[in-house]
N, C-alpha and C positions, 0 to 999 in steps of 0.2 A: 278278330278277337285274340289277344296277346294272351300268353299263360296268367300272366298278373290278371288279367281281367277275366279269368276263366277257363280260358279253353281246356284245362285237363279238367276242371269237375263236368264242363259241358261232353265232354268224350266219353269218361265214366258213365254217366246218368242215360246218354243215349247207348251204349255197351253192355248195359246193367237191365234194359227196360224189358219187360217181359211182351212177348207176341202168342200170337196162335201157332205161329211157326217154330220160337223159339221154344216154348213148350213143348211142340211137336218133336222136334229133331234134336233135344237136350239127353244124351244117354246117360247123366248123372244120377243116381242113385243112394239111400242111405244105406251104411255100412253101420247095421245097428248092434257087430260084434264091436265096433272100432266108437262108437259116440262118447264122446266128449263127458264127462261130468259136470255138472253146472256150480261147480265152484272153485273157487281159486283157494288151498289148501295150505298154508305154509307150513311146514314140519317143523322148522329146528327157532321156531320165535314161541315165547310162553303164550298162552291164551290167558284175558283179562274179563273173563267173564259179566258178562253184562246183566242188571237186576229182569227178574220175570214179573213183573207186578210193571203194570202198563198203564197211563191213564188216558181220560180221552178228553177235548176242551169241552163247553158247552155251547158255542157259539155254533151256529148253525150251519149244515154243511152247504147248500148252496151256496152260503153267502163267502167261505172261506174257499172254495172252488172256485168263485169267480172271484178272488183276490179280495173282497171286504170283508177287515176283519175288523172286529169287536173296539172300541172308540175308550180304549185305556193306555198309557203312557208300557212300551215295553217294560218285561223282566228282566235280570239277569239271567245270563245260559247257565246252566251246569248239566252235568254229566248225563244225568236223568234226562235230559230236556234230547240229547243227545239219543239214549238209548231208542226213544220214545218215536223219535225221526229216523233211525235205521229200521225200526221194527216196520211204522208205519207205510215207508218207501219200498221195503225191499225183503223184507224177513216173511218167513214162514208164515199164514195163515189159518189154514186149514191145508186138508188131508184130502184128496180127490180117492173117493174107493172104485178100483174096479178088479168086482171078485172079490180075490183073496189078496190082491194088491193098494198097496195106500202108496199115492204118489204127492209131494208134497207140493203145494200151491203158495206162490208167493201174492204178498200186498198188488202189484205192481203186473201188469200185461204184458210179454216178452214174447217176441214171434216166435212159434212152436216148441214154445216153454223150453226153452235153451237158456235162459238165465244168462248172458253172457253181462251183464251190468256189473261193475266191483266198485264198492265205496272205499274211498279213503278220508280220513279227519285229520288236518293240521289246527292246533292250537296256542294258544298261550296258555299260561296256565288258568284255567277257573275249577268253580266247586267243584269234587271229587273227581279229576282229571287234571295228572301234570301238563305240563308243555311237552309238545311229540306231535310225531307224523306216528299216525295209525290207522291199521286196517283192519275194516270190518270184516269179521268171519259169518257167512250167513249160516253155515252149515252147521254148525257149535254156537253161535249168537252169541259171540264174543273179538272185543275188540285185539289186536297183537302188535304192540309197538313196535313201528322199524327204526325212526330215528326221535331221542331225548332230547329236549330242550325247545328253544321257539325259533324257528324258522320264517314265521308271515312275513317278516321282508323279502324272503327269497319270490313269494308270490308277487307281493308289492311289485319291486320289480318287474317281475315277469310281465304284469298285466300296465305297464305303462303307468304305474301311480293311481292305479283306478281306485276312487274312490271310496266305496264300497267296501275294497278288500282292507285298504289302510286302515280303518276303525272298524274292523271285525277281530273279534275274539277267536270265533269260530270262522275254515274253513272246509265244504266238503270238495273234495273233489271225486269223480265220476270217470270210469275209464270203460274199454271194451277190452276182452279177449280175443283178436279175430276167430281160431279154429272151434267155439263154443259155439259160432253161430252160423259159421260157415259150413262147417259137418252137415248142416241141410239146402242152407242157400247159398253155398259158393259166393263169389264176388261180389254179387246182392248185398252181403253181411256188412257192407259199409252205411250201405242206407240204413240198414235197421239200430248200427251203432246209435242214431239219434233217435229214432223211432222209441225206441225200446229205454233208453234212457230219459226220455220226452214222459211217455209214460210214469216210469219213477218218478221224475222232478214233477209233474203232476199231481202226486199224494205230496212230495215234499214240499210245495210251495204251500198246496191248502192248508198241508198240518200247520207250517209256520205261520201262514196267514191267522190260521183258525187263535193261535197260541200267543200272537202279537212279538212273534219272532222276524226282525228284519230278514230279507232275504232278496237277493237278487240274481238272476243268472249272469252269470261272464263267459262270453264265448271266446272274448281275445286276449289271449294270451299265450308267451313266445312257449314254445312246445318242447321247447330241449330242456331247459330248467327245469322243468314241470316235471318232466319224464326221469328225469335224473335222481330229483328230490323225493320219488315212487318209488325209486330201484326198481323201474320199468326194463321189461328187456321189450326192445323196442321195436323188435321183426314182427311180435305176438301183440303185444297188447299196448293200448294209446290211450292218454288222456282226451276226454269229449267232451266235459265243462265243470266249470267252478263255482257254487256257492257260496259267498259270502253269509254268515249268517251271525247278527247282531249289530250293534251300530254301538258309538262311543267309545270305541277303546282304546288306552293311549299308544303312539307310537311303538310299532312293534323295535326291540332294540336288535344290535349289531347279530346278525346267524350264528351258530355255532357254524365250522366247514361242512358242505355237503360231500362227505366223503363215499366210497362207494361201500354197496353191502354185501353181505353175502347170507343168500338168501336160498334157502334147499324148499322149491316146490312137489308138492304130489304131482305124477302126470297127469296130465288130462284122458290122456286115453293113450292104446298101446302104439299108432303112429297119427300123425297131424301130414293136412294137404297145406301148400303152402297156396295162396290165391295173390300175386305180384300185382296184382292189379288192386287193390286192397289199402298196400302199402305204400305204391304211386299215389293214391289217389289222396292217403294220408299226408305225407310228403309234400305234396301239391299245393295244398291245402295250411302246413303249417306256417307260422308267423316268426321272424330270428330273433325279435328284442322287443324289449316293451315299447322303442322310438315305433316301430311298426306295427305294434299292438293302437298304439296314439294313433297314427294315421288311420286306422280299421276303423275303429269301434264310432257309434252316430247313430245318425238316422237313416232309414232304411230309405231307398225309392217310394214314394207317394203310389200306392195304389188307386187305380185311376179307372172308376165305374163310368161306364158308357151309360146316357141319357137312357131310363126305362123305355121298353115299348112295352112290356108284359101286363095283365095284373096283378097289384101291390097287396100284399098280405102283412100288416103292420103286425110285425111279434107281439104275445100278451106281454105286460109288463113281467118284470121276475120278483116273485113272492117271495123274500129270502128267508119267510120264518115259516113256507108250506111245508119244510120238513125240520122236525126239529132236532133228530141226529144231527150229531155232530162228526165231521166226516170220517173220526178216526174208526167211529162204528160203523161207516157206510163204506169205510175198506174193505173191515172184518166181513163182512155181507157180499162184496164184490166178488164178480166170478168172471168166464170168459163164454159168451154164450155161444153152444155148438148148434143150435137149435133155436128156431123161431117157430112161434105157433100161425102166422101170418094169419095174427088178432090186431087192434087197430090201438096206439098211443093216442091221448089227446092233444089238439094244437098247443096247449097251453103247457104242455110237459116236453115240448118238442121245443117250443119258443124258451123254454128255462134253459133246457141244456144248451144251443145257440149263444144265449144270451151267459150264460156259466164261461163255454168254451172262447169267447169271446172278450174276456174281462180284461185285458189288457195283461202284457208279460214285463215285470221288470226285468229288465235288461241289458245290456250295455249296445245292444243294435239296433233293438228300437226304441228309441228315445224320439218325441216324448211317452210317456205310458200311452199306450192303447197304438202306438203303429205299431204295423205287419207287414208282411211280406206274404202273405196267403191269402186267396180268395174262397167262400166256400160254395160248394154244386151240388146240388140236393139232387135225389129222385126220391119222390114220394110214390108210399105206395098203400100208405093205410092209417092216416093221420084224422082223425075227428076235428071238424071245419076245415080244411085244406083240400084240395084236389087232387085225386091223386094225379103227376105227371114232374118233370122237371124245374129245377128251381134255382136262381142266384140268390144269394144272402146279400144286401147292402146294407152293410156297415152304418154308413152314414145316416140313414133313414131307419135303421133297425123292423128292416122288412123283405119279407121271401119277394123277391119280383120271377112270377110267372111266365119260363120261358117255352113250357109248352106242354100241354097237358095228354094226359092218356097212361094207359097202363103199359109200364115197361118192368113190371116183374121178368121174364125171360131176357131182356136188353141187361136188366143189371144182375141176374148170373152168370150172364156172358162176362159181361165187364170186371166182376168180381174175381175174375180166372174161374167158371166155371162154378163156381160153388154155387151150393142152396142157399146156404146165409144171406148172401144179398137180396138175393131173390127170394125170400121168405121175411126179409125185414120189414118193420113199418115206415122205416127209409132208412135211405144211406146218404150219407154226407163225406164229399169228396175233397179234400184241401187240393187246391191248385194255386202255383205260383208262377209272374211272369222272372223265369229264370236267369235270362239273357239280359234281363234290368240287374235284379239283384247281383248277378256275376258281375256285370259293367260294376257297380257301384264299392259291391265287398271283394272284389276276386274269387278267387275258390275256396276263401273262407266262408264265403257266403253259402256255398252247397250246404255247410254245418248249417247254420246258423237257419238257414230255410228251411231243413230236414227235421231241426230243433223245435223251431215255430208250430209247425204242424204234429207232432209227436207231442207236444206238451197239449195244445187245443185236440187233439185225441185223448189223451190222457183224461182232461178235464170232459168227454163226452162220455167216456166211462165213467168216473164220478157219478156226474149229475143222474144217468139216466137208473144207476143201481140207487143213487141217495132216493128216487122216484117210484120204487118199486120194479123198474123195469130192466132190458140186457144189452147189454153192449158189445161188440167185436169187432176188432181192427184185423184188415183182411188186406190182403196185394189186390194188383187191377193187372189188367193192358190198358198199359200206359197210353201209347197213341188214340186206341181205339174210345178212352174215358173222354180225352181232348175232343178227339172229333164227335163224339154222340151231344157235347155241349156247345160245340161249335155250331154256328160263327161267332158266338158269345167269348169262347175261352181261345177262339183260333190263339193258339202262339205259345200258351199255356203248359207248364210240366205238371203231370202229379207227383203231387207228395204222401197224401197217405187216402186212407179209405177208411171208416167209423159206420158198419150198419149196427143202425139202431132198431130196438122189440122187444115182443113181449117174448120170454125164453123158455124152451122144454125144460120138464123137468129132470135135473138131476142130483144123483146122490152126493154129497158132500158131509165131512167132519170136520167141525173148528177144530185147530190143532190144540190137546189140550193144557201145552205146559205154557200160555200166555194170561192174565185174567186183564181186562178194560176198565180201567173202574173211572167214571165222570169225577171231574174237577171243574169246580168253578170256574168260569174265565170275570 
């Protein structure tokens, strides 16, 4: 395996994988005089304050979670539509109390609430928004121009002429911090850059779905332009994907120069670790021009189910009007569950979220709609109709095939790295991917692009299972140990992420209260 075909993200990801050993003998520690702030701050740019009056679609939230949305010809974007999709992705929700402390709770699920996700918006000009690169401030809920004028050719470009971005008005683009997320998980913090932005783009695809806002994810595109156009300083923090959002607009025209900024940040904290391996793996991983972005971008390797032996549990069908929130309410409602009552879900709420987390990702890697690069591995452990014991999801059939039954509550707190959660959930569902296909196929852009996949269908298991009444929480594993307890089914197999789902203990929580929701017709 040549670099071009992997070998550094295959290094990474087996370097990165958590053990019982590596747990054991890791003498890293949190330095909770030294942690990080979960915001990227800029001092010396004005803030352009954004409206507090919120609204929500009416289209119903399953149905915009698993990507169908409502059967009317899009809107025009304007500003509002804008604010509406930062709040809902990534802004402030509620207030978590404990004590005499309120800690603030975003949209959006971040491993150990480190926040390291940062939005940026390039436009042209539309309603109440010049043309400009700008950056969302979560912390003040205000946007702060870096650079005037329209730029979307510089993305055009970047992204090999892709589509998508050409007739888009609207650009998001999505970046990580590395030392926001690293302060806990060290070199890890590369996986979670897509995890944790997977998530976000998960409220963000539904809302746009929900709202008949085009939207597609772009994974390929050349990484130094990109970075340039951010006034990224580029040891700290990376771009990890691009939204396109809207369709029809004409030709973006000639850029103004992208010249450089000067841009005075708050610290993050009083000193930062540097993790070199981080920034390898970034490196590794980047694309030089959009001629290489062109070669990238397609279809992914055919995921390739081995003939059933098990028995076949055909999922219920998905009821998309059994809730009739609409998702931007079943955000507000979203939590991170610390506690499971190990009470039992119904099949029929279990087969939605599957079938939710499942709906296909526009993309530029997997084309046509509905390929992947992930398989999913259940253990059930307290599902109404289902047995409890382990399970494959086959796609093509739209059914659990039962790979072997019995109770492995204690097997999957092991696996979950020791926690209760897993073992308290009413299952857990495992994304695994054959890595060594994908690498052959994408290179080590494909590490992204597979970390992505899975992070977004977690994202979409959080959705579905809060839009249900029910909890959700994405948790690490040992890696090896997840492969081999599904083996000889997954022999060969990487994990990508981990979604226990349940019914959740109770806790205290406050809506934050400077937002109001108010329903708009779709």
């Amino acid at each position: 395996m040549t670099t071009q075909q992997g070998e550094a993200a295959w290094a990474y990801h087996n370097a990165t994988k958590h053990s019982p050993e590596s747990i054991r003998t890791n003498r890293h520690y949190m330095d909770w005089a030294n942690q990080p702030m979960p915001y990227k701050v800029i001092e010396n740019l004005e803030p352009m304050p954004l409206p507090r009056e919120l609204r929500a679609s009416s289209h119903p939230a399953l149905a915009s979670i698993a990507g169908h949305g409502p059967d009317r010809p899009p809107q025009a974007i304007t500003s509002d539509d804008l604010t509406n999709l930062c709040f809902f992705s990534g802004g402030i929700t509620k207030f978590l109390t404990h004590g005499a402390e309120q800690r603030p709770f975003r949209a959006a699920a971040c491993t150990g609430a480190l926040y390291h996700i940062e939005f940026y918006i390039l436009c042209g000009d539309i309603p109440g928004l010049s043309a400009g690169v700008y950056h969302f401030g979560v912390h003040d809920f205000a946007l702060r121009r870096l650079r005037a004028g329209d730029y979307r050719r510089v993305l055009v470009e970047a992204t090999g002429g892709e589509p998508s971005v050409a007739g888009a008005p609207v650009v998001f683009l999505f970046t990580t911090t590395y030392w926001r997320n690293a302060w806990k998980y060290q070199a890890r913090a590369y996986r979670h850059a897509f995890w944790d932005s997977g998530t976000i783009l998960a409220n963000f695809l539904a809302a746009a779905t929900g709202n008949v806002w085009p939207a597609k994810l772009v994974m390929g595109f050349a990484d130094e332009p990109v970075a340039r156009l951010l006034a990224l300083n580029r040891e700290k923090e990376a771009t990890v994907a691009l939204v396109p959002l809207g369709a029809g607009a004409d030709a973006p025209p000639e850029p103004p120069p992208v010249g450089g900024l000067s841009i005075t940040l708050m610290p993050l904290s009083a000193s930062e670790v540097d993790y070199p391996a981080i920034r390898a793996m970034h490196a590794a991983s980047s694309l030089a021009s959009g001629e290489a972005v062109k070669a990238w971008r397609g279809a992914p390797p055919p995921v390739i189910a081995p003939p059933p032996k098990g028995r076949l549990f055909p999922l219920a069908p998905l009821d998309e009007r059994a809730v009739e929130d609409p998702v931007e309410r079943v955000i507000m409602k979203r939590g991170s569950s610390r506690r499971f009552e190990r009470e039992a879900i119904t099949f029929a709420q279990l087969s939605a979220c599957l079938r939710a987390a499942t709906g296909g990702i526009a993309a530029d890697y997997l084309e046509p709609l509905g390929a992947t690069t992930s398989d999913l591995y259940l253990i059930v452990h307290a599902v109404d109709g289902l047995p409890s014991g382990s399970y494959y999801y086959r796609r093509g059939e739209g059914a659990l095939e039962q790979l072997t039954e019995g109770d492995y509550r204690d097997t999957a707190g092991f696996l979950g790295l020791g926690q209760e959660l897993s073992a308290d959930a009413s299952a857990d569902v495992f994304f695994l991917t054959d890595l060594r296909r994908v690498l052959a196929r994408f290179g080590d852009r494909g590490y992204r692009a597979a970390q992505m996949e899975a992070g977004i269908a977690g994202g979409r298991l959080y959705l579905s299972a809060y839009a249900q009444g029910f909890g959700a929480s994405g948790l690490t594993f040992f890696d090896d140990e997840v492969t081999a307890f599904f083996s000889p089914h997954a022999e060969g197999k990487s994990v990508m992420f981990l979604v226990a789902l349940g019914v959740p203990g109770r806790r205290r929580v406050e809506a934050a209260p400077a937002h109001f929701v108010r329903k708009t017709a779709s």
